[in-house]
MARLOZA-111427 format. One record per residue (C-alpha): y, x, z; residue in one letter. Coordinates in steps of 0.2 Angstrom, whole numbers, plus 5000, padded with zeros to 4 digits. Example, Ala and Ser with C-alpha at 12.3 -4.5 7.8 and 13.67 -1.06 7.14 Angstrom:
<recs>
+-------+------+------+-----+
| north | east |   up | res |
+-------+------+------+-----+
|  4978 | 5062 | 5039 |   a |
|  4995 | 5068 | 5036 |   s |
+-------+------+------+-----+
</recs>
This chain:
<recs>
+-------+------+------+-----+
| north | east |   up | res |
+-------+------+------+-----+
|  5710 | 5524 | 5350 |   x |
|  5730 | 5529 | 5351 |   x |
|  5734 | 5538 | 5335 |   x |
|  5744 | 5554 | 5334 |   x |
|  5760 | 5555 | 5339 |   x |
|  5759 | 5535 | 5345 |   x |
|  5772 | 5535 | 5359 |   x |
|  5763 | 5524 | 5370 |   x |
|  5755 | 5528 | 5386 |   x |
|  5738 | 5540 | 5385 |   x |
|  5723 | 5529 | 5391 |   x |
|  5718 | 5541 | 5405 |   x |
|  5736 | 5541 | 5413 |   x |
|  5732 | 5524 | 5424 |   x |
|  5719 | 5535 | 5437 |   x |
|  5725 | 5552 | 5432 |   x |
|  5727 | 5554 | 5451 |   x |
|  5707 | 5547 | 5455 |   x |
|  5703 | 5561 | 5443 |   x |
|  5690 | 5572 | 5454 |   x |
|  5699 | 5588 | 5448 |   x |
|  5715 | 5583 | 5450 |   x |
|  5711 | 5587 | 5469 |   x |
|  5705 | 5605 | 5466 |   x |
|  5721 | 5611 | 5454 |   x |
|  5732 | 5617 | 5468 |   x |
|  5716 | 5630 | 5475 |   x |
|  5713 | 5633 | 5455 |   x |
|  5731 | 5639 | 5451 |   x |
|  5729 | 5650 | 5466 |   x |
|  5714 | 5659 | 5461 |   x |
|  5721 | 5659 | 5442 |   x |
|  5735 | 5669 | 5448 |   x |
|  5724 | 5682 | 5458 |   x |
|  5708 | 5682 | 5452 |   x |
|  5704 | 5688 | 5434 |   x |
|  5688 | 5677 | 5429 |   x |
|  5688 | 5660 | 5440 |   x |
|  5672 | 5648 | 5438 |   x |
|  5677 | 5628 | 5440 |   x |
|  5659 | 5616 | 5441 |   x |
|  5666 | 5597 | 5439 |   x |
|  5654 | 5582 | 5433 |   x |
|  5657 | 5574 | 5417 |   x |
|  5672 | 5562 | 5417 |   x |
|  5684 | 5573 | 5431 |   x |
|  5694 | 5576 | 5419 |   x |
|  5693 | 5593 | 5416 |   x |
|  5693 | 5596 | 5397 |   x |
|  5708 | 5583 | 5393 |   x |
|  5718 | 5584 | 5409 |   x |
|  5717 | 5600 | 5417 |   x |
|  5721 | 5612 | 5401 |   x |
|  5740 | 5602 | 5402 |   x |
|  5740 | 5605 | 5418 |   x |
|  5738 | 5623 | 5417 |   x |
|  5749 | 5623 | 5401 |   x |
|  5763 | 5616 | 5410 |   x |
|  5763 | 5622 | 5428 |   x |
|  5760 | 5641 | 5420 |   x |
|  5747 | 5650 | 5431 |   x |
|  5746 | 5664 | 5419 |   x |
|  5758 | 5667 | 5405 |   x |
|  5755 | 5667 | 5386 |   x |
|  5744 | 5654 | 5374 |   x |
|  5729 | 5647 | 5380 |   x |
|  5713 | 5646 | 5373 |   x |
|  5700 | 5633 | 5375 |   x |
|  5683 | 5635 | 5368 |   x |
|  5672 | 5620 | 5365 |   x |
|  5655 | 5621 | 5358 |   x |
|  5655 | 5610 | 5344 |   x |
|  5667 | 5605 | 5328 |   x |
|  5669 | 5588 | 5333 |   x |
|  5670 | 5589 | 5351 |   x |
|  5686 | 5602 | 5348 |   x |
|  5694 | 5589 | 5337 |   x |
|  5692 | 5576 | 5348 |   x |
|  5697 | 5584 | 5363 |   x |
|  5713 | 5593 | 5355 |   x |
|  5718 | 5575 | 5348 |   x |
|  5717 | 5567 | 5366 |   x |
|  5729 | 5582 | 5374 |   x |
|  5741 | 5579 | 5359 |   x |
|  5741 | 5560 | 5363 |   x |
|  5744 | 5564 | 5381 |   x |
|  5761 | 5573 | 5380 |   x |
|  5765 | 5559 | 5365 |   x |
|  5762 | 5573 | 5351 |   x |
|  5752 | 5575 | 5336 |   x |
|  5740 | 5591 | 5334 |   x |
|  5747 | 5604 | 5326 |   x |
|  5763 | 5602 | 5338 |   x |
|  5760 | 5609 | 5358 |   x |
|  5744 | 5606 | 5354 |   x |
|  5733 | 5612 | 5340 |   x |
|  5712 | 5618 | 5334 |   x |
|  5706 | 5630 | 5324 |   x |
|  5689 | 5627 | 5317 |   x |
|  5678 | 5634 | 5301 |   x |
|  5689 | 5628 | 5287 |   x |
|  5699 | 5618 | 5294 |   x |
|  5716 | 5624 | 5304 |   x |
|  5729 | 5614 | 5313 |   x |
|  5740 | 5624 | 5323 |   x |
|  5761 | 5626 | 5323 |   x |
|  5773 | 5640 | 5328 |   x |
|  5774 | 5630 | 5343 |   x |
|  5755 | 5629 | 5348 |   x |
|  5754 | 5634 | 5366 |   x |
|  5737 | 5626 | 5365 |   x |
|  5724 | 5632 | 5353 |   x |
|  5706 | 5621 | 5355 |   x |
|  5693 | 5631 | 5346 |   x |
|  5675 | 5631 | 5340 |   x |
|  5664 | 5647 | 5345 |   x |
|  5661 | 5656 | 5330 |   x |
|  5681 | 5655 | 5327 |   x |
|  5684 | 5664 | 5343 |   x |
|  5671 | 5674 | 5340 |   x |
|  5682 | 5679 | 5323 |   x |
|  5699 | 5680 | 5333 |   x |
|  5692 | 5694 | 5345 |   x |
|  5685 | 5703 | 5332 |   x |
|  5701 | 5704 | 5322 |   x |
|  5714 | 5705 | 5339 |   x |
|  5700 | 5712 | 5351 |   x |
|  5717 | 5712 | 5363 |   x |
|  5720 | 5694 | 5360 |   x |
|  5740 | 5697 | 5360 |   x |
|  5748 | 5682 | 5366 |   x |
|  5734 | 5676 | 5373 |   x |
|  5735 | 5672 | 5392 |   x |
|  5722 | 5662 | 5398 |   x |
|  5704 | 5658 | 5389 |   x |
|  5694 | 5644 | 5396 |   x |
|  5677 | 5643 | 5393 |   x |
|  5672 | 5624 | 5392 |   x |
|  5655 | 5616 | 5393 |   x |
|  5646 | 5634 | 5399 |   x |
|  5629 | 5627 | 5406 |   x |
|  5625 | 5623 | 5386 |   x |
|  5622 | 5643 | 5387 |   x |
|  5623 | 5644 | 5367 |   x |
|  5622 | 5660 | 5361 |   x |
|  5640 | 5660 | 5355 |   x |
|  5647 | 5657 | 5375 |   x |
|  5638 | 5671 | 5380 |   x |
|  5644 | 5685 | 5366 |   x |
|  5661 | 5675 | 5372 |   x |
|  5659 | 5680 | 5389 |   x |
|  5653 | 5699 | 5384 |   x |
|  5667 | 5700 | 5374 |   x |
|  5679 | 5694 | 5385 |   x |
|  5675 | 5703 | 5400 |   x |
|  5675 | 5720 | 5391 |   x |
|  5691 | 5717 | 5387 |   x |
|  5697 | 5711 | 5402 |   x |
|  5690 | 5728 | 5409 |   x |
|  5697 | 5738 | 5393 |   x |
|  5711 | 5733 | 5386 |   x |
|  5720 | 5717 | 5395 |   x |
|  5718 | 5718 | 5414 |   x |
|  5731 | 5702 | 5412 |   x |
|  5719 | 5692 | 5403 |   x |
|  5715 | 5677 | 5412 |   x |
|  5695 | 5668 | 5411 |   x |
|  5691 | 5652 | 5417 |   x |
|  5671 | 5647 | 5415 |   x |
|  5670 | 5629 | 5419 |   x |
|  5654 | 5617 | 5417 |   x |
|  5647 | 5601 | 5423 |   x |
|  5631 | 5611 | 5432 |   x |
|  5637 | 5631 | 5432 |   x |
|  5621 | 5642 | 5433 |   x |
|  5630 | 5649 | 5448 |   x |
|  5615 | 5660 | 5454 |   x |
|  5619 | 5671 | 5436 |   x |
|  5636 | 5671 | 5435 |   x |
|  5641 | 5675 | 5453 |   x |
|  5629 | 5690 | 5452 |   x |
|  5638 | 5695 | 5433 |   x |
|  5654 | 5691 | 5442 |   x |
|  5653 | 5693 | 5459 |   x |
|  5670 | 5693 | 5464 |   x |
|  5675 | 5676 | 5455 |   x |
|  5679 | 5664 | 5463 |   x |
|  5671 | 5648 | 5464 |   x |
|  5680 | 5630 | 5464 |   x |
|  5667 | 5615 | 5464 |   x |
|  5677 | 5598 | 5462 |   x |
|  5665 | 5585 | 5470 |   x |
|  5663 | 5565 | 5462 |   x |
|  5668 | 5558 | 5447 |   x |
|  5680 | 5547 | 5442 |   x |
|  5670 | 5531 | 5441 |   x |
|  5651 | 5529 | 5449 |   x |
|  5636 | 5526 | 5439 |   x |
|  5621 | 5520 | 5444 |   x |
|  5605 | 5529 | 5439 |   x |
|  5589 | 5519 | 5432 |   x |
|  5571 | 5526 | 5428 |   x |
|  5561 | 5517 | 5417 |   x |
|  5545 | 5526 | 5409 |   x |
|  5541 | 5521 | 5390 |   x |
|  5528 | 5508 | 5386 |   x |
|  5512 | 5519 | 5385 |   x |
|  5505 | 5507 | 5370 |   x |
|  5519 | 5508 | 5358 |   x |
|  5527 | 5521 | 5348 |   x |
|  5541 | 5531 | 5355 |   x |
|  5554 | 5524 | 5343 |   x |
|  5547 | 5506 | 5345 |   x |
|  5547 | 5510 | 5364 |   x |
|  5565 | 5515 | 5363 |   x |
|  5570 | 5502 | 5354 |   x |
|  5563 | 5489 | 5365 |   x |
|  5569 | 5496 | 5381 |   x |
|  5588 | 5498 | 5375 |   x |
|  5588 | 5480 | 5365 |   x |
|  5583 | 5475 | 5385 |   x |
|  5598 | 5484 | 5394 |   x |
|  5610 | 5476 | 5381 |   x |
|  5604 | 5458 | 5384 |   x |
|  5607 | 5463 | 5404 |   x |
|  5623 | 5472 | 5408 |   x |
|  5639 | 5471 | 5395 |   x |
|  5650 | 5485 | 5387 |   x |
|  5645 | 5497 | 5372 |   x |
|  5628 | 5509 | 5374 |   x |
|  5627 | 5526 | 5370 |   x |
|  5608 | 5531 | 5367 |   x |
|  5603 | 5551 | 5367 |   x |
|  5588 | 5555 | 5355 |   x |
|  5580 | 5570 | 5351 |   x |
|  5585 | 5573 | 5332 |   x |
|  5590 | 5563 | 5316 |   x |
|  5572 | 5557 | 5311 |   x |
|  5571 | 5545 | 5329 |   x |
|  5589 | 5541 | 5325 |   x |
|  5584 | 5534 | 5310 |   x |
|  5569 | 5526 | 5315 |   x |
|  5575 | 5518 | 5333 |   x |
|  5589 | 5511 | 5323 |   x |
|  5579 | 5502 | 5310 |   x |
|  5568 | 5494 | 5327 |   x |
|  5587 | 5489 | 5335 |   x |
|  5593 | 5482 | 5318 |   x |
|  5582 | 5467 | 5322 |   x |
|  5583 | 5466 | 5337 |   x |
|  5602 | 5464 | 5342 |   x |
|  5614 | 5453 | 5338 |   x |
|  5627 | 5453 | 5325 |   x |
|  5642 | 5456 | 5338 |   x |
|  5631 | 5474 | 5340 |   x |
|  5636 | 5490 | 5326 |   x |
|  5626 | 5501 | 5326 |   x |
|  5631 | 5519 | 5326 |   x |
|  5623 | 5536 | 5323 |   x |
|  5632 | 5552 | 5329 |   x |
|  5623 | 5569 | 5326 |   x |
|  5630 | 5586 | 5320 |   x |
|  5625 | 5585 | 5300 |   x |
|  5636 | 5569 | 5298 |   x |
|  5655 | 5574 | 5291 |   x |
|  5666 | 5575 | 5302 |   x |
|  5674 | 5558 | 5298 |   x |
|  5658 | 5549 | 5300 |   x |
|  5655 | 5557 | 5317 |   x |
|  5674 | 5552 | 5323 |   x |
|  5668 | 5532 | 5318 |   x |
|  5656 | 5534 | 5330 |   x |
|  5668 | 5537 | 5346 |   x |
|  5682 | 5526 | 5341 |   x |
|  5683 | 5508 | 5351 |   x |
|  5672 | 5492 | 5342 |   x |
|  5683 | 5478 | 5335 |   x |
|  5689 | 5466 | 5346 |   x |
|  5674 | 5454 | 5350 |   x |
|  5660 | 5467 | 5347 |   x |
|  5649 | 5479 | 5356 |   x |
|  5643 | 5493 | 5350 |   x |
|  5625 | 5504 | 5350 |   x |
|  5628 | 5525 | 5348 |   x |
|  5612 | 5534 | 5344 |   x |
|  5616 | 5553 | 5346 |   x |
|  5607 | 5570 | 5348 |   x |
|  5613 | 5581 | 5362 |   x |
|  5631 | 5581 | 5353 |   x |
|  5637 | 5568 | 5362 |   x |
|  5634 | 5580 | 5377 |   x |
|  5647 | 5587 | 5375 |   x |
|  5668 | 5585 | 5380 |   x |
|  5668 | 5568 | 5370 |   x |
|  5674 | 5551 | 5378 |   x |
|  5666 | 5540 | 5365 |   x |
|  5680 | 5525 | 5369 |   x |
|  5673 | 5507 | 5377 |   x |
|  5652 | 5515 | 5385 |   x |
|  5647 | 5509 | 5401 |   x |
|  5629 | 5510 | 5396 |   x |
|  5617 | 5526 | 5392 |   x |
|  5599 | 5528 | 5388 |   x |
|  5592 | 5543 | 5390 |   x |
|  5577 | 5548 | 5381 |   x |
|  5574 | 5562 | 5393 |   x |
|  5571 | 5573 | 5378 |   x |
|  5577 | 5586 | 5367 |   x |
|  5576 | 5596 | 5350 |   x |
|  5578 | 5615 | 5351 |   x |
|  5578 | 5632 | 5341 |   x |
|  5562 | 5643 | 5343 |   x |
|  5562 | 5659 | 5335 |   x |
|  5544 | 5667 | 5334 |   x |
|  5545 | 5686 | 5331 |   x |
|  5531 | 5689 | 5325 |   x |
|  5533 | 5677 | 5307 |   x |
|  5551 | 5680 | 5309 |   x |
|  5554 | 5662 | 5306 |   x |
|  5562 | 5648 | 5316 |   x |
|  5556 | 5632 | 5321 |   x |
|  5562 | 5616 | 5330 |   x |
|  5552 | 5612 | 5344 |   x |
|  5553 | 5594 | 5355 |   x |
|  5557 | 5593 | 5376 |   x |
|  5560 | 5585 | 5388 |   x |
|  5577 | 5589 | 5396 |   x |
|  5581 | 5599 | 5415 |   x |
|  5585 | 5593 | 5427 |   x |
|  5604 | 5601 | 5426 |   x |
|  5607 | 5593 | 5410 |   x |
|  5602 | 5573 | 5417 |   x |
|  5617 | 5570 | 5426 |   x |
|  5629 | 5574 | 5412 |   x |
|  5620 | 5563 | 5402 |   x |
|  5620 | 5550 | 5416 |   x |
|  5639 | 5554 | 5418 |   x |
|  5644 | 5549 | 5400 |   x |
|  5643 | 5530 | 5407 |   x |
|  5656 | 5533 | 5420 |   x |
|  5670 | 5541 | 5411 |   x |
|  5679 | 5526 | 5410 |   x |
|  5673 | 5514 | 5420 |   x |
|  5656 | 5511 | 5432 |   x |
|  5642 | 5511 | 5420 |   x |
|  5624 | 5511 | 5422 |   x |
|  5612 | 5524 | 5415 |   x |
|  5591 | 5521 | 5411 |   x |
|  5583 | 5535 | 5410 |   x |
|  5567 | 5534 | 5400 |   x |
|  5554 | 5543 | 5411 |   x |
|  5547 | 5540 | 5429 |   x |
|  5561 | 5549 | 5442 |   x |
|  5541 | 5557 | 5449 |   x |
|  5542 | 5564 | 5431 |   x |
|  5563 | 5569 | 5431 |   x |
|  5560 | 5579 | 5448 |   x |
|  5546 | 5590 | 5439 |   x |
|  5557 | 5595 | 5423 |   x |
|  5564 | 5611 | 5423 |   x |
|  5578 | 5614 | 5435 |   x |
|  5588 | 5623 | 5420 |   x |
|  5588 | 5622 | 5402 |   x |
|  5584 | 5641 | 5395 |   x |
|  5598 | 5650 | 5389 |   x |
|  5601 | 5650 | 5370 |   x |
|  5600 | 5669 | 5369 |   x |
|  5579 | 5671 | 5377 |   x |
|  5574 | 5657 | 5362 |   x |
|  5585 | 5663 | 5346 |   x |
|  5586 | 5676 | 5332 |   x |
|  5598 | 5690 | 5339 |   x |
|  5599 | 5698 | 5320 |   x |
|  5616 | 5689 | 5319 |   x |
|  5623 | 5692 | 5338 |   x |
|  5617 | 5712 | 5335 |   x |
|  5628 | 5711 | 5321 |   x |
|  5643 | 5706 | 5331 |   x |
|  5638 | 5717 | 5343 |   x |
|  5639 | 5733 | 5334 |   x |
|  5653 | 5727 | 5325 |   x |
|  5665 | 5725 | 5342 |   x |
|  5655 | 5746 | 5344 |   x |
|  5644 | 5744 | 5356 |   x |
|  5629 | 5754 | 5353 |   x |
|  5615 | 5748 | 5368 |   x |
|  5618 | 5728 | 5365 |   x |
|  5602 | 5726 | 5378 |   x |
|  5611 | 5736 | 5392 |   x |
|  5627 | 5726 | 5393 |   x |
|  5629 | 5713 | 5406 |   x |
|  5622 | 5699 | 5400 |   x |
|  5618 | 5683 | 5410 |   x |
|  5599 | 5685 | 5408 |   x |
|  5588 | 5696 | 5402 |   x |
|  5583 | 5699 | 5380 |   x |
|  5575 | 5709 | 5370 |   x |
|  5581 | 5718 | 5354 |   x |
+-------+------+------+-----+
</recs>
């Protein structure tokens, strides 16, 4: 990994050009300067959180500061460190983030990557967002209950207070059938590929073993068979834990082993994504957080457990509890594309493909599944007084 303010060249710039989205900018700045919301769909690895922000910072679409939400702490660190290290900068310079308690923005920032609860804050305090040109909402098919108070938000004061205010909503799979009837006169811009293939395995799980034993013993398999560093997706902390005990003795001593989930600091997290020493490989065993705008440096390899841990809130005990899934079919090949951001990869997914074309075709939006207590708050607080009749994407109940 460059470190800030290195003056060496970014280790993106040598296929800047093969980026898919590079070939969809021209049509994008277009519809910046004549539409107010645009929506973008590019897969994992086109290069559209850590290329196409500069772009639009520097070729100026849309005067003012931009804005780029991302859904997660360590995700917005990582991604504002990568821009910095693109125009040879540290953060804090053209390029800052804002998250919970932790700041690093300039009177030169032109480039603010922040977490959703911070925007969230910043609307409330500025609900006209002065200085503010352009607010991109990243990683939007996540649907988290923060993107969508985002989008409320931002619409009502696109259609109150700043008719100026730019919105771009871009995603590896955009629900388009939702938004373009939210917003049906956005426009769409689709950027087709990605920057390196990836070819797609289906494997199922042993029947007779354990899920973490059967884990184990079909990634200790792919490591002896293809080369590069692995990045393995698990539903929550407890496989993490478990799976990596089973690996420990089955890899070899040129292997680390790394977990990556959203409880860890945010240092320990950040060793997880930085390259392996000279003459090793290594083994990332991550929840959904590595889902997100995250290059985790030197993978060509992903398993994918095909499953998932989410948040459901049950009404009628008024408590939350966590319940275990198998993915949709949307979120598989952003999974898939995490091998292929750097160079052709390969990704195992651990069910039968019979069994990946019956999931889901999209994951339910955090808003159906959640307590609303705190979004009714914001709610009322930015002085809307019927949250259920707003234009959500989806339907919710108070």
């Amino acid at each position: 990994m460059l470190q800030c303010g290195a003056k060496k060249v970014n280790p993106v710039e040598p296929f800047v050009t093969s980026l898919p989205v590079a070939a969809v900018l021209p049509e994008l700045l277009t519809a910046l300067k004549t539409a107010p919301q645009v929506l973008l769909s590019a897969p994992t690895g086109a290069g559209k959180s850590t290329w196409l922000p500069l772009q639009l910072l520097q070729l100026g679409p849309v005067a003012g500061k931009i804005l780029l939400l991302e859904p997660r702490r360590l995700a917005a660190r990582n991604v504002a460190q990568r821009l910095a290290e693109a125009l040879n900068e540290k953060p804090g310079e053209t390029v800052g983030y804002r998250m919970r308690a932790q700041s690093c923005v300039g009177p030169r920032t032109r480039l603010e990557v922040v977490t959703e609860g911070v925007l969230t804050r910043m609307i409330q305090r500025d609900p006209e967002l002065r200085g503010v040109g352009l607010v991109i909402l990243d990683e939007f098919h996540e649907r988290s209950l923060q993107a969508d108070l985002a989008l409320a938000l931002l619409l009502d004061i696109q259609q109150g207070l700043r008719d100026d205010l730019r919105l771009l909503i871009m995603s590896a799979t955009l629900d388009n059938d939702r938004l373009c009837q939210r917003l049906p006169d956005a426009p769409t811009i689709v950027s087709e590929g990605r920057a390196f293939p990836v070819e797609r395995r289906y494997q199922p799980l042993a029947a007779h073993l354990r899920f973490d034993e059967a884990v184990a013993m079909a990634t200790a398999e792919l490591l002896r068979n293809e080369n590069g560093s692995l990045l393995l997706f698990l539903p929550g902390v407890g496989e993490i834990q478990r799976v990596h005990e089973h690996l420990a003795s089955r890899v070899g001593s040129d292997v680390l082993l790394c977990p990556l989930y959203g409880a860890l600091s945010l240092e320990a997290q950040r060793k997880a994504i930085v390259p392996a020493p000279a003459g090793m490989r290594k083994v990332v065993l991550a929840t959904n957080i590595a889902e997100t705008s995250l290059t985790i440096e030197g993978i060509r390899l992903v398993v994918d457990s095909a499953q998932e841990r989410v948040a459901r809130f049950d009404a009628r005990t008024g408590l939350t509890r966590l319940v275990t899934q198998r993915i949709s079919q949307a979120a598989m090949p952003p999974r898939a594309g995490r091998a292929g951001r750097l160079a052709p990869g390969i990704c195992l997914h651990l069910l039968a493909k019979e069994q990946a074309e019956r999931a889901a075709v999209q994951s339910d939006p955090e808003i159906l599944h959640s307590d609303l207590s705190g979004l009714l708050m914001e709610v009322l607080q930015w002085g809307c007084r019927a949250p259920a009749a707003r234009g959500w994407l989806g339907r919710w109940r108070v």
